[in-house]
N, CA, C and O atoms as a Tinker XYZ file with bonds, in Angstrom:
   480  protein
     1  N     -7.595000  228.844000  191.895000    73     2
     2  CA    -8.841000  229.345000  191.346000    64     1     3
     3  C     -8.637000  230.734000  190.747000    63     2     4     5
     4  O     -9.364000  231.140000  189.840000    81     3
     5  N     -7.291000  231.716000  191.443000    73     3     6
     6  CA    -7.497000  232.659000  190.722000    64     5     7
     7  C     -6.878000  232.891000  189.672000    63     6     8     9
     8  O     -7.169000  233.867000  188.981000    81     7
     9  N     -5.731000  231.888000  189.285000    73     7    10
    10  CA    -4.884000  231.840000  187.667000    64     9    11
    11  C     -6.318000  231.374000  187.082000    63    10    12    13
    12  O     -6.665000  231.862000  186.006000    81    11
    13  N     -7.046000  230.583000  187.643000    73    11    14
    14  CA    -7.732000  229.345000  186.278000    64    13    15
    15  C     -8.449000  231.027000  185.810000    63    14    16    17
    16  O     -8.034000  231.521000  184.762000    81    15
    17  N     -9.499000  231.804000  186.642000    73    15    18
    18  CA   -10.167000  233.025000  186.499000    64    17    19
    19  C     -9.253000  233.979000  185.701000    63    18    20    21
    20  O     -9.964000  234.523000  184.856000    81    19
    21  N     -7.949000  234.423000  185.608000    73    19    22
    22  CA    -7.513000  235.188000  185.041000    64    21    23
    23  C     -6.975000  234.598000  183.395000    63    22    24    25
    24  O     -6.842000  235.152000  182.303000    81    23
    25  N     -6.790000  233.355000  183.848000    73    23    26
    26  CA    -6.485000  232.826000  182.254000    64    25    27
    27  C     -7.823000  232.577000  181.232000    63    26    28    29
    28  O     -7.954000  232.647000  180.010000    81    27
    29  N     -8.729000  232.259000  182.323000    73    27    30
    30  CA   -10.181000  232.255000  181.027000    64    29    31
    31  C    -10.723000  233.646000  181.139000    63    30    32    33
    32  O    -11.828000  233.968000  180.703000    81    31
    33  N    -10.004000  234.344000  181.664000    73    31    34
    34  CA   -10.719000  235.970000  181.273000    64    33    35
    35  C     -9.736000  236.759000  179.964000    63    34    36    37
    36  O     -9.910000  237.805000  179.339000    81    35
    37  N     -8.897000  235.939000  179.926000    73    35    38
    38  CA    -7.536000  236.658000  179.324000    64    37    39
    39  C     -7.828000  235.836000  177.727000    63    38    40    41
    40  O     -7.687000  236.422000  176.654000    81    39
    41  N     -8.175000  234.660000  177.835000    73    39    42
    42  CA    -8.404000  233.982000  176.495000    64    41    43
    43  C     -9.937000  233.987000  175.856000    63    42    44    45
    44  O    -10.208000  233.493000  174.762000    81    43
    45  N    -10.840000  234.599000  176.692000    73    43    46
    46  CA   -11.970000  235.449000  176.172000    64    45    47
    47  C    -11.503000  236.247000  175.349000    63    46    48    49
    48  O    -11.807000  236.257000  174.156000    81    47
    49  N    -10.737000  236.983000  175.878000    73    47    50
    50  CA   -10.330000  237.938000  175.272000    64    49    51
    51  C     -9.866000  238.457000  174.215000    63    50    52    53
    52  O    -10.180000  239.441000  173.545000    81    51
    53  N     -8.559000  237.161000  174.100000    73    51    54
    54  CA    -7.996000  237.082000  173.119000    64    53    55
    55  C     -9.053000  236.794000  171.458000    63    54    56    57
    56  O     -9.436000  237.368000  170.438000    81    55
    57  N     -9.093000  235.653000  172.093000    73    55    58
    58  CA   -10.483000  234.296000  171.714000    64    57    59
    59  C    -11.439000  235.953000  170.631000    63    58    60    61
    60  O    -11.375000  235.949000  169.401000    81    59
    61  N    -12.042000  236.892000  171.243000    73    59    62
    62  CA   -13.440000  237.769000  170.907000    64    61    63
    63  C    -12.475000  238.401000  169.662000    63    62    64    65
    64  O    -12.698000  238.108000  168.487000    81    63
    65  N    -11.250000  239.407000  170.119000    73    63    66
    66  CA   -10.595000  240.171000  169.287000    64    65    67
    67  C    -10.340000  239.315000  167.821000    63    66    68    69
    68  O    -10.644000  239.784000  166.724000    81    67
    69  N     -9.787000  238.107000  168.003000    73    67    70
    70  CA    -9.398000  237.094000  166.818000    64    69    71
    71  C    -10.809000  236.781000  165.652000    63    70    72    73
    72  O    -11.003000  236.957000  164.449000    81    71
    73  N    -11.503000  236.292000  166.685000    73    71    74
    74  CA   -13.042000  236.086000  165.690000    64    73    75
    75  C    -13.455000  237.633000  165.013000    63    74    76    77
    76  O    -13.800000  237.720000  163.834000    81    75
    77  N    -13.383000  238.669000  165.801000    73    75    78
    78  CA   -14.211000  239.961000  165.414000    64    77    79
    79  C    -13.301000  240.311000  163.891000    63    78    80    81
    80  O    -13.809000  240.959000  162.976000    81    79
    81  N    -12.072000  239.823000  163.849000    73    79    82
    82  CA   -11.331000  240.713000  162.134000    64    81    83
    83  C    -11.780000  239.023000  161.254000    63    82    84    85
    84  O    -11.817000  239.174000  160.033000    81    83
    85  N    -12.022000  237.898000  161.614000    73    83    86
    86  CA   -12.321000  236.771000  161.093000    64    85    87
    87  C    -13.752000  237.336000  160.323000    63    86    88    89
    88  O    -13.698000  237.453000  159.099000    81    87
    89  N    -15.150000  237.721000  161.096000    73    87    90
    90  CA   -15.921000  237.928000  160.828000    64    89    91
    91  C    -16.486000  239.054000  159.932000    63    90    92    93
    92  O    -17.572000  239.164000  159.364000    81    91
    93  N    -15.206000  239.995000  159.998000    73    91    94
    94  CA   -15.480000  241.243000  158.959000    64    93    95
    95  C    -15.278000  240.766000  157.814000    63    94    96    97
    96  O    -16.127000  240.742000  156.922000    81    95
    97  N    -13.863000  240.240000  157.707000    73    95    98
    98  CA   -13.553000  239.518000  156.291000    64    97    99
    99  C    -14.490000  238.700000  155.498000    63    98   100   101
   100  O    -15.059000  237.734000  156.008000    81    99
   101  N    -14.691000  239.087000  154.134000    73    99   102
   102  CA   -15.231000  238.154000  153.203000    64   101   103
   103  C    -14.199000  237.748000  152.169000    63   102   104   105
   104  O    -13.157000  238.251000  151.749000    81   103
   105  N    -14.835000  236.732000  151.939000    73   103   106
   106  CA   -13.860000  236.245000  150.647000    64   105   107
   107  C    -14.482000  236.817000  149.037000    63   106   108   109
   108  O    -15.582000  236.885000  148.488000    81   107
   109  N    -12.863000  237.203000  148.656000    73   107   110
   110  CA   -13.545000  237.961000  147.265000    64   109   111
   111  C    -14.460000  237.213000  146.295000    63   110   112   113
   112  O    -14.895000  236.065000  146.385000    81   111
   113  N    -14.655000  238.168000  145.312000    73   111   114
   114  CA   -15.562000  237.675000  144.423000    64   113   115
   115  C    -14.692000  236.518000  143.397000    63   114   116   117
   116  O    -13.647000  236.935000  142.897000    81   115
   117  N    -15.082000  235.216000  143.119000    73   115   118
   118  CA   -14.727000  234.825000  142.386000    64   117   119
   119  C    -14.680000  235.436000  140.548000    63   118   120   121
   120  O    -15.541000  235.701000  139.709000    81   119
   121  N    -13.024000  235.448000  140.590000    73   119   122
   122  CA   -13.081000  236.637000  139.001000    64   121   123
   123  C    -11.986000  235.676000  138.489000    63   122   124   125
   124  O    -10.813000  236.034000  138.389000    81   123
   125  N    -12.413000  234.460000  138.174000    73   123   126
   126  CA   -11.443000  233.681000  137.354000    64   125   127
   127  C    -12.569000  233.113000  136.107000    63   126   128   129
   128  O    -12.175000  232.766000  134.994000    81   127
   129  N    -13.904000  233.096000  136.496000    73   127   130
   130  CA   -15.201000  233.207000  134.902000    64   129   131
   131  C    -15.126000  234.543000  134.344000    63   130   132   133
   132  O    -15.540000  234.626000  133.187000    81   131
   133  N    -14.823000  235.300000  134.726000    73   131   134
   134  CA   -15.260000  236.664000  134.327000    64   133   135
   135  C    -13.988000  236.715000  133.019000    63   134   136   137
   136  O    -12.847000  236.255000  132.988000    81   135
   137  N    -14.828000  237.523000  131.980000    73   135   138
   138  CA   -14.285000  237.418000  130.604000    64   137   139
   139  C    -14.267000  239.246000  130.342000    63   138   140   141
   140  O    -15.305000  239.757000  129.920000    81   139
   141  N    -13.026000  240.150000  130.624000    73   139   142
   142  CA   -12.988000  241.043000  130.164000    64   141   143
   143  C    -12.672000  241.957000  129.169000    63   142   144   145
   144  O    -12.579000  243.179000  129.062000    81   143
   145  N    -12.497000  240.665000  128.259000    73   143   146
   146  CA   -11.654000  240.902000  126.934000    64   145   147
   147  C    -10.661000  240.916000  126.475000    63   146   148   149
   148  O    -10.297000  241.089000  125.312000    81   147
   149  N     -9.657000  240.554000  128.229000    73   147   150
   150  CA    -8.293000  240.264000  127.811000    64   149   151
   151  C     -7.489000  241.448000  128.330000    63   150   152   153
   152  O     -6.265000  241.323000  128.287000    81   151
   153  N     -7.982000  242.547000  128.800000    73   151   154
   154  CA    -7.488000  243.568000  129.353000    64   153   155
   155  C     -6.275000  242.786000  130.228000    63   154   156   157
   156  O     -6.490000  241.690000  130.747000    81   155
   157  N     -4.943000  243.495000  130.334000    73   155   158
   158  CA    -4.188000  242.884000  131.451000    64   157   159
   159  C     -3.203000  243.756000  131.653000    63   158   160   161
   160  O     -3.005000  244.598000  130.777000    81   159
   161  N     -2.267000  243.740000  133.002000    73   159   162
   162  CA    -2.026000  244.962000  133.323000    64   161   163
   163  C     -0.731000  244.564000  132.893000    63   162   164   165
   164  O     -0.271000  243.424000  132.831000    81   163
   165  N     -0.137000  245.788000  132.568000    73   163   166
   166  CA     1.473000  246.031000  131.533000    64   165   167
   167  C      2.641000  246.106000  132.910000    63   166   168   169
   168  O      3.411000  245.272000  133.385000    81   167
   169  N      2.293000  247.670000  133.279000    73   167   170
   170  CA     2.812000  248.104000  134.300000    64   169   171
   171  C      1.975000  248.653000  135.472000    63   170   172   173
   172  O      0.916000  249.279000  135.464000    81   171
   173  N      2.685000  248.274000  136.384000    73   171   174
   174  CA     2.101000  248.202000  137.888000    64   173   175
   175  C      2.412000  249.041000  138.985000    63   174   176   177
   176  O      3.626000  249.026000  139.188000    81   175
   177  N      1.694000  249.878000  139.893000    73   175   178
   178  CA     2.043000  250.454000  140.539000    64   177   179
   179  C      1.810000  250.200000  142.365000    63   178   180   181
   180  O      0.832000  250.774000  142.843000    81   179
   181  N      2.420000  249.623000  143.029000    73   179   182
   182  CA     2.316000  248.913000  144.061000    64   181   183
   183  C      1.322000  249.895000  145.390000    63   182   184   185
   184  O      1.850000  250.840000  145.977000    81   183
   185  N      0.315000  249.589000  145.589000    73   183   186
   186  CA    -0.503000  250.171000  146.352000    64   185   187
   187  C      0.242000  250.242000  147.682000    63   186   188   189
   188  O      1.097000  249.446000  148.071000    81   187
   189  N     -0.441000  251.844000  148.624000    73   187   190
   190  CA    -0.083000  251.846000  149.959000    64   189   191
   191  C     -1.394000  251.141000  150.650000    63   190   192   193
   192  O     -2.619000  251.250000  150.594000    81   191
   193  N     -0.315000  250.278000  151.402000    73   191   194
   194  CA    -1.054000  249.505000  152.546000    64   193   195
   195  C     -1.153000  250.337000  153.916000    63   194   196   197
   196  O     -0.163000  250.552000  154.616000    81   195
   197  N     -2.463000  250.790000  154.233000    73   195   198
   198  CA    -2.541000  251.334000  155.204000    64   197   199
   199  C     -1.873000  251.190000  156.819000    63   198   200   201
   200  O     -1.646000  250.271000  157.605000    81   199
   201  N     -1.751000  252.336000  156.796000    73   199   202
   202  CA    -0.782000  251.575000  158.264000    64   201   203
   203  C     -1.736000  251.059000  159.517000    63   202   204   205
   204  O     -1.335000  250.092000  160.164000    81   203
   205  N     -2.568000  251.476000  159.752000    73   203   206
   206  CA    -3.467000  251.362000  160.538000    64   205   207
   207  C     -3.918000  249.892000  160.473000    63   206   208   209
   208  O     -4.108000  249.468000  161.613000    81   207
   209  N     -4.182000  248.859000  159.400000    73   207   210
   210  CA    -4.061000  248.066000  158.639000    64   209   211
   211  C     -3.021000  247.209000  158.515000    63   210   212   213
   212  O     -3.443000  246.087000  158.233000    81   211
   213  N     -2.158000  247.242000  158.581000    73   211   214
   214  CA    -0.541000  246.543000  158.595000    64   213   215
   215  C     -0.646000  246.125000  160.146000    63   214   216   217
   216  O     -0.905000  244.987000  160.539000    81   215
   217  N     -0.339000  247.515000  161.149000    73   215   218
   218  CA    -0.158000  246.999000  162.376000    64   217   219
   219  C     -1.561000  246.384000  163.454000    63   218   220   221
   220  O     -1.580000  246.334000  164.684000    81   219
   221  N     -2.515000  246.020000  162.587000    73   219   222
   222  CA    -3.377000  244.808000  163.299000    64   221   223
   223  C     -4.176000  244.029000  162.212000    63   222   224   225
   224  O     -5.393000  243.925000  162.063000    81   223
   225  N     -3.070000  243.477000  161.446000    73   223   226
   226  CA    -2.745000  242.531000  160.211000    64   225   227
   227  C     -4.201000  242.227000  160.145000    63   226   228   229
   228  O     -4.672000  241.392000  160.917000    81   227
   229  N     -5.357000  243.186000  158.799000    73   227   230
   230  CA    -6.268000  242.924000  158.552000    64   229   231
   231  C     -5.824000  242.877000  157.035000    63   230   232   233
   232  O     -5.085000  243.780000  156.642000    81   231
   233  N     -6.161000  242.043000  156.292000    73   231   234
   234  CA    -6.301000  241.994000  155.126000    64   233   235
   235  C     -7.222000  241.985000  154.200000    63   234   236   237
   236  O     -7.460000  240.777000  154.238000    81   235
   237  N     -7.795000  242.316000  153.546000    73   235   238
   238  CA    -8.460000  242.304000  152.486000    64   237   239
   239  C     -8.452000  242.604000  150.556000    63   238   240   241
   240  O     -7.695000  242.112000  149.718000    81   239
   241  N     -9.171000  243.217000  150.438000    73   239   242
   242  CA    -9.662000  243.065000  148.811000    64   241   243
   243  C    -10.755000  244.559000  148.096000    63   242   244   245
   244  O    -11.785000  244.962000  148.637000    81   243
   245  N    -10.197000  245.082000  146.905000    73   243   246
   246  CA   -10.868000  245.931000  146.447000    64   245   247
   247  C    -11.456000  245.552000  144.571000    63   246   248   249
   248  O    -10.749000  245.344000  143.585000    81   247
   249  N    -12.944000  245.587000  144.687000    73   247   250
   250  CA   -13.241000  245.020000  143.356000    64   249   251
   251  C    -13.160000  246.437000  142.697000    63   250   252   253
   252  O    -13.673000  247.400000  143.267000    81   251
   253  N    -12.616000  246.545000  141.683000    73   251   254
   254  CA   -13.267000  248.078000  140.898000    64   253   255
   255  C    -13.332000  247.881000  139.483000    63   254   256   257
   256  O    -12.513000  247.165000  138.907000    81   255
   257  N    -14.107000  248.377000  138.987000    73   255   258
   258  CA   -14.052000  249.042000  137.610000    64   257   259
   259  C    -13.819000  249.942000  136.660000    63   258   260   261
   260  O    -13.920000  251.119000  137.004000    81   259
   261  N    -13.573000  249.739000  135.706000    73   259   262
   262  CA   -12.808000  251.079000  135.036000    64   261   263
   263  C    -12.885000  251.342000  133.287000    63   262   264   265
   264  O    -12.735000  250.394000  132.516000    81   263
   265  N    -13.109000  252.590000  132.851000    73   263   266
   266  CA   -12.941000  252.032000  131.605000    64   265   267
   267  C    -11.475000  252.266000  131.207000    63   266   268   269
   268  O    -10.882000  252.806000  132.141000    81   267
   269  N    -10.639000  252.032000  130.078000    73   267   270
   270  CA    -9.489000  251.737000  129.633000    64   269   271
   271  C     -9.460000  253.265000  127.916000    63   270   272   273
   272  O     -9.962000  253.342000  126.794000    81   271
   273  N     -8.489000  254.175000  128.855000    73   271   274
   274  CA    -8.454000  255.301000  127.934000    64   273   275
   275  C     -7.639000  254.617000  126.758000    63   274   276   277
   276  O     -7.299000  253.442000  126.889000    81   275
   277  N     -7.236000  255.516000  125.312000    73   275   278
   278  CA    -6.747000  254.713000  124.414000    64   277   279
   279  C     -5.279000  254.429000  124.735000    63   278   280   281
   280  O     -4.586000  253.721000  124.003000    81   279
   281  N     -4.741000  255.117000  126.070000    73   279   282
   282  CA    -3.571000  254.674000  125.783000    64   281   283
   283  C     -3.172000  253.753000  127.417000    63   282   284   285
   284  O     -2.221000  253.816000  128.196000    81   283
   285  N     -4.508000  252.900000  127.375000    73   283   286
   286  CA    -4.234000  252.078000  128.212000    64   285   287
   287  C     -4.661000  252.032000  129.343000    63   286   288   289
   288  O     -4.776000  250.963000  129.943000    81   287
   289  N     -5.110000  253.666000  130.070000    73   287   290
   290  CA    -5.120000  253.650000  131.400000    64   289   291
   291  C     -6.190000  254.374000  132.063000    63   290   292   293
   292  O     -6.714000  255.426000  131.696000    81   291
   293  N     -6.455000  253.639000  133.135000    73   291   294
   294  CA    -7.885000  253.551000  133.806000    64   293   295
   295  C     -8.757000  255.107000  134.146000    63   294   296   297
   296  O     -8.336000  256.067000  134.791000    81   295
   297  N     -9.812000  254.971000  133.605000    73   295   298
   298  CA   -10.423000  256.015000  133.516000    64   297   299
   299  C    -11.858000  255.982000  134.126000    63   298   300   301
   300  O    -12.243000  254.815000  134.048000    81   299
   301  N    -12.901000  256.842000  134.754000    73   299   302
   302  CA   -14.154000  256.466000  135.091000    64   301   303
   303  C    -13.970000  255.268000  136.088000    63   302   304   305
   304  O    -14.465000  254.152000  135.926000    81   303
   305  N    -13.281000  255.612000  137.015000    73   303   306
   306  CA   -13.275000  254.723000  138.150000    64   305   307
   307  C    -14.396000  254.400000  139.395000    63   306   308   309
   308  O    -14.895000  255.315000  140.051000    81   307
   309  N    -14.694000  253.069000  139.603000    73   307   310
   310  CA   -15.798000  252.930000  140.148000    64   309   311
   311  C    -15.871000  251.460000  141.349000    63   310   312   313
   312  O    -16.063000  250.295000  140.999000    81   311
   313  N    -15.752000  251.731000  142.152000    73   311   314
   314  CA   -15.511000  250.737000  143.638000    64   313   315
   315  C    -16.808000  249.910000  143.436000    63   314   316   317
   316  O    -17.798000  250.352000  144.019000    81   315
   317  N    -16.956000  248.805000  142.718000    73   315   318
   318  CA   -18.215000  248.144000  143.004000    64   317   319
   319  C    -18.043000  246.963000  144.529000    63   318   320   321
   320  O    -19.196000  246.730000  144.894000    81   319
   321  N    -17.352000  246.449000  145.160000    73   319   322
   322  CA   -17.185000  246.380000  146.491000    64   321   323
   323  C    -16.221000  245.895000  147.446000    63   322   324   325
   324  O    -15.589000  245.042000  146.823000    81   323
   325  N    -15.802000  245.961000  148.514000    73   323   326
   326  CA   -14.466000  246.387000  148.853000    64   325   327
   327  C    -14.863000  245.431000  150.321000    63   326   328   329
   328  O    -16.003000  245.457000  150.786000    81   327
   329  N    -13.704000  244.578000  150.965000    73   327   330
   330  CA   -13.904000  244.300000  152.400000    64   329   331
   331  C    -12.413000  243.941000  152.996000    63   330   332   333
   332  O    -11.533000  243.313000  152.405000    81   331
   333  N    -12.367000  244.401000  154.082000    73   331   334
   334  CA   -13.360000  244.751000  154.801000    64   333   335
   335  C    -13.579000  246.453000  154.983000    63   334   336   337
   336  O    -12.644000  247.251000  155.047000    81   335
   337  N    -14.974000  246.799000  155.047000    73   335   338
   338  CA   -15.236000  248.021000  154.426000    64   337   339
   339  C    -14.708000  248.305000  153.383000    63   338   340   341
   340  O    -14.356000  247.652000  152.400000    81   339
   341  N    -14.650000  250.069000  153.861000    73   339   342
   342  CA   -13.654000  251.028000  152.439000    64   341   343
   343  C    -12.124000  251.373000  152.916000    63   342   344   345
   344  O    -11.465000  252.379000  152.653000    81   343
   345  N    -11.601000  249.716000  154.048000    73   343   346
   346  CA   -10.153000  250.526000  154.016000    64   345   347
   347  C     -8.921000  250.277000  153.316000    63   346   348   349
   348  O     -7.780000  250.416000  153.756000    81   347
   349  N     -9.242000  249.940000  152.312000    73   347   350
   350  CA    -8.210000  249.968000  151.270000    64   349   351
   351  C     -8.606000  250.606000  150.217000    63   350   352   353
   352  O     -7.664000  250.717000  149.433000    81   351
   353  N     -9.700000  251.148000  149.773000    73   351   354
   354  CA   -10.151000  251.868000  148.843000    64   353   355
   355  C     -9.585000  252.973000  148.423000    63   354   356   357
   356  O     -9.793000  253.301000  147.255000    81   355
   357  N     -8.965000  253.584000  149.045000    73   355   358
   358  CA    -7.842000  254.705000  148.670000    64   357   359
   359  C     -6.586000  254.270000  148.083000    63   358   360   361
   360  O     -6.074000  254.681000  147.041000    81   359
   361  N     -6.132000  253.339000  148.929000    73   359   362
   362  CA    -5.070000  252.779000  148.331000    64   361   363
   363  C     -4.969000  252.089000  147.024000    63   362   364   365
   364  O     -3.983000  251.963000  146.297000    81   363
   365  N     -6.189000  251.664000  146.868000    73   363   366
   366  CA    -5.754000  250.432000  145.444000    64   365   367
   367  C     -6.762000  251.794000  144.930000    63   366   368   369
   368  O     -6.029000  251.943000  143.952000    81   367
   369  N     -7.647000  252.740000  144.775000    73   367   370
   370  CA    -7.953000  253.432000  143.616000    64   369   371
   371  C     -6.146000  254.335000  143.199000    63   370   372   373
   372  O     -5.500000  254.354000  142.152000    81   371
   373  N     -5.830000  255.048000  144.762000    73   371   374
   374  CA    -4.951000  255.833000  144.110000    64   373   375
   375  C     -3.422000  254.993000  142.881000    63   374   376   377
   376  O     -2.852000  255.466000  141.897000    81   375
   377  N     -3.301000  253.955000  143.433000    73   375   378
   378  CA    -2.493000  253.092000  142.070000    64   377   379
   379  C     -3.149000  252.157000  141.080000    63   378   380   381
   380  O     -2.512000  251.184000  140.678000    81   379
   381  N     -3.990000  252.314000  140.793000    73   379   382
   382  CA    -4.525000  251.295000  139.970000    64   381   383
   383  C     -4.600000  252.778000  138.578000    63   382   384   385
   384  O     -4.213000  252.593000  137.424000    81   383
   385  N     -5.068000  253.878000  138.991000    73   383   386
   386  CA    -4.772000  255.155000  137.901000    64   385   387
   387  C     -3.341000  255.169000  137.226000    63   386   388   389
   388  O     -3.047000  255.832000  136.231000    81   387
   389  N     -2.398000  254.226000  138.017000    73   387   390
   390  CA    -0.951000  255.009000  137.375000    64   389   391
   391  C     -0.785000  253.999000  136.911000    63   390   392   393
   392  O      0.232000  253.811000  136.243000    81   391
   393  N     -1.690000  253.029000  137.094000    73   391   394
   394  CA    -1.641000  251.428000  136.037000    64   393   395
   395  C     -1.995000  251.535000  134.222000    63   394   396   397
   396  O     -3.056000  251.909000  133.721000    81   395
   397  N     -1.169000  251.235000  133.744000    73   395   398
   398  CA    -1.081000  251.003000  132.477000    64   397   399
   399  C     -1.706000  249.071000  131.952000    63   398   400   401
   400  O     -1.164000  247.981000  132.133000    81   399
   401  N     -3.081000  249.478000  131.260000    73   399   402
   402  CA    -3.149000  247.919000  130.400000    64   401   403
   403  C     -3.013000  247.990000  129.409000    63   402   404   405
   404  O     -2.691000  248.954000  128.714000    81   403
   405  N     -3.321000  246.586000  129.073000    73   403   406
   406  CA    -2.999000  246.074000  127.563000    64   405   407
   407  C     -4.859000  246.693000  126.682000    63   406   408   409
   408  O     -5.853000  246.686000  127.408000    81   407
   409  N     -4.957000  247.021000  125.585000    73   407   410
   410  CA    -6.164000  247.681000  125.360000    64   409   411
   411  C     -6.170000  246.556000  124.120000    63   410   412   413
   412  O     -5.650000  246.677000  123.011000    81   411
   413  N     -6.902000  245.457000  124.645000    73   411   414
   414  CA    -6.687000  244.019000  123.829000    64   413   415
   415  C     -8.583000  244.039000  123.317000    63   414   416   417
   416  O     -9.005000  243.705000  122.210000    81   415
   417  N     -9.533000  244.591000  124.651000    73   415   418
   418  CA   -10.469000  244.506000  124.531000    64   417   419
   419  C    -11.685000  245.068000  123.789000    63   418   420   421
   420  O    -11.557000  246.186000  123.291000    81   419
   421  N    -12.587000  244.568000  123.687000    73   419   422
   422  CA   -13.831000  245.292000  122.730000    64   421   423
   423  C    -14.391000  245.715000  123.466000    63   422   424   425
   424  O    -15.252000  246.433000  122.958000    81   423
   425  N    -14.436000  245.706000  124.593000    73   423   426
   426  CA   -15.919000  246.275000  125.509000    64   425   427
   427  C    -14.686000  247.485000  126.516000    63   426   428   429
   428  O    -13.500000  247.358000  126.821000    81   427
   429  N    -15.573000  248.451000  126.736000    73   427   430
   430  CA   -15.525000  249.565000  127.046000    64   429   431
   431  C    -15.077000  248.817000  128.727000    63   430   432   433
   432  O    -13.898000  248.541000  128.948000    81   431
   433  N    -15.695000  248.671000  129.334000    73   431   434
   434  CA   -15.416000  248.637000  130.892000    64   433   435
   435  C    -14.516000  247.230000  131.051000    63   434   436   437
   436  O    -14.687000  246.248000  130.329000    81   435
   437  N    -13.548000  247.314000  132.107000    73   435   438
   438  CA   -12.689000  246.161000  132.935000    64   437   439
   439  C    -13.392000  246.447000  134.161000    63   438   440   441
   440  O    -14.022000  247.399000  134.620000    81   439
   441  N    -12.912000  244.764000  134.698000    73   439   442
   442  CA   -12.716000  244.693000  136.430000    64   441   443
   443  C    -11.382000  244.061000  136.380000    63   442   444   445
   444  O    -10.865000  243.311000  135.552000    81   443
   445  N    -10.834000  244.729000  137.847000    73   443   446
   446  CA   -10.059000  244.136000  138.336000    64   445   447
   447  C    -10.098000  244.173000  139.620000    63   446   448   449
   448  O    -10.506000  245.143000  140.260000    81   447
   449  N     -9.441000  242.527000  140.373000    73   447   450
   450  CA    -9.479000  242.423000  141.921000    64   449   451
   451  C     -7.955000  242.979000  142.490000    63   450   452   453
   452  O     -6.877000  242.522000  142.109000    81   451
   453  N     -8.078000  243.723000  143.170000    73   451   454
   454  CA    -6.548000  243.976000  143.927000    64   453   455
   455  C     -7.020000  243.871000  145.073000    63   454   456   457
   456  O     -7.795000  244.590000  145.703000    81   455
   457  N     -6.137000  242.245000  145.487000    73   455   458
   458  CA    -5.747000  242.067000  146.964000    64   457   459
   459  C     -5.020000  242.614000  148.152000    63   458   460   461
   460  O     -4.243000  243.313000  147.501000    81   459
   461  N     -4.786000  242.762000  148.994000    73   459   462
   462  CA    -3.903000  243.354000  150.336000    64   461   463
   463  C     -3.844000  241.894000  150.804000    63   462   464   465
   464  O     -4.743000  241.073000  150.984000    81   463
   465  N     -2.742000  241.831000  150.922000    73   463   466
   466  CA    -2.175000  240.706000  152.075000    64   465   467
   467  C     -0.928000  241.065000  152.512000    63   466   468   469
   468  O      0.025000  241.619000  151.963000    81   467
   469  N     -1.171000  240.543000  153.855000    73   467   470
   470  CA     0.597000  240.445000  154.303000    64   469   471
   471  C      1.092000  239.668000  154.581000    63   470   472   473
   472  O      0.587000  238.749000  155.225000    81   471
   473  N      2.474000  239.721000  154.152000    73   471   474
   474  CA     3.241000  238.432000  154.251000    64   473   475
   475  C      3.614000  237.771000  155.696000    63   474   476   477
   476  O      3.716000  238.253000  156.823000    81   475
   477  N      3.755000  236.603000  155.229000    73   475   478
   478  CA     4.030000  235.423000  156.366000    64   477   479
   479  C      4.842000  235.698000  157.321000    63   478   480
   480  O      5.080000  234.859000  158.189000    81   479
């Protein structure tokens, strides 16, 4: 009786922590309709993944917007929404500035989604 008590106190446990980063997470915005004129990125600058973040493998997603200076690169930057919370928001604003696009488009503003994941 007292393993069965310590193993269903122990897989509560587990069990609460697992659901609670399940439940923060949303799934991004679908941005495969979205028509931005063709903007696309040239060169890339690989975002820091928070460490705090890495070592209790939360992943998520930052939507932002931007307009596109003439020589390509992101200007008037603007987090329209980010999960889970704002903790990648530093990370993908501070490299998405040293990102260079293609200036293909007519309209003044892009979005782009930058994911965080970690690998398998």
């Amino acid at each position: 009786m007292k393993y069965t008590l310590s193993f269903l106190i122990v897989f509560l446990l587990l069990t609460s922590c697992n659901s609670k980063h399940k439940q923060n997470y949303r799934e991004p915005p679908d941005v495969s309709t979205m028509n931005d004129g063709g903007a696309e990125p040239l060169t890339i600058t690989n975002p820091r993944y928070p460490r705090h973040a890495a070592m209790n493998n939360v992943e998520g997603w930052v939507f932002l917007e931007f307009d596109l200076d003439e020589n390509g690169h992101p200007t008037n930057l603007r987090v329209l929404d980010s999960s889970p919370g704002d903790i990648f928001v530093k990370g993908a604003s501070d490299a998405i500035v040293k990102w260079t696009f293609s200036k293909n488009n007519t309209q003044n503003k892009s979005q782009y989604l930058m994911e965080f994941r970690l690998a398998d």
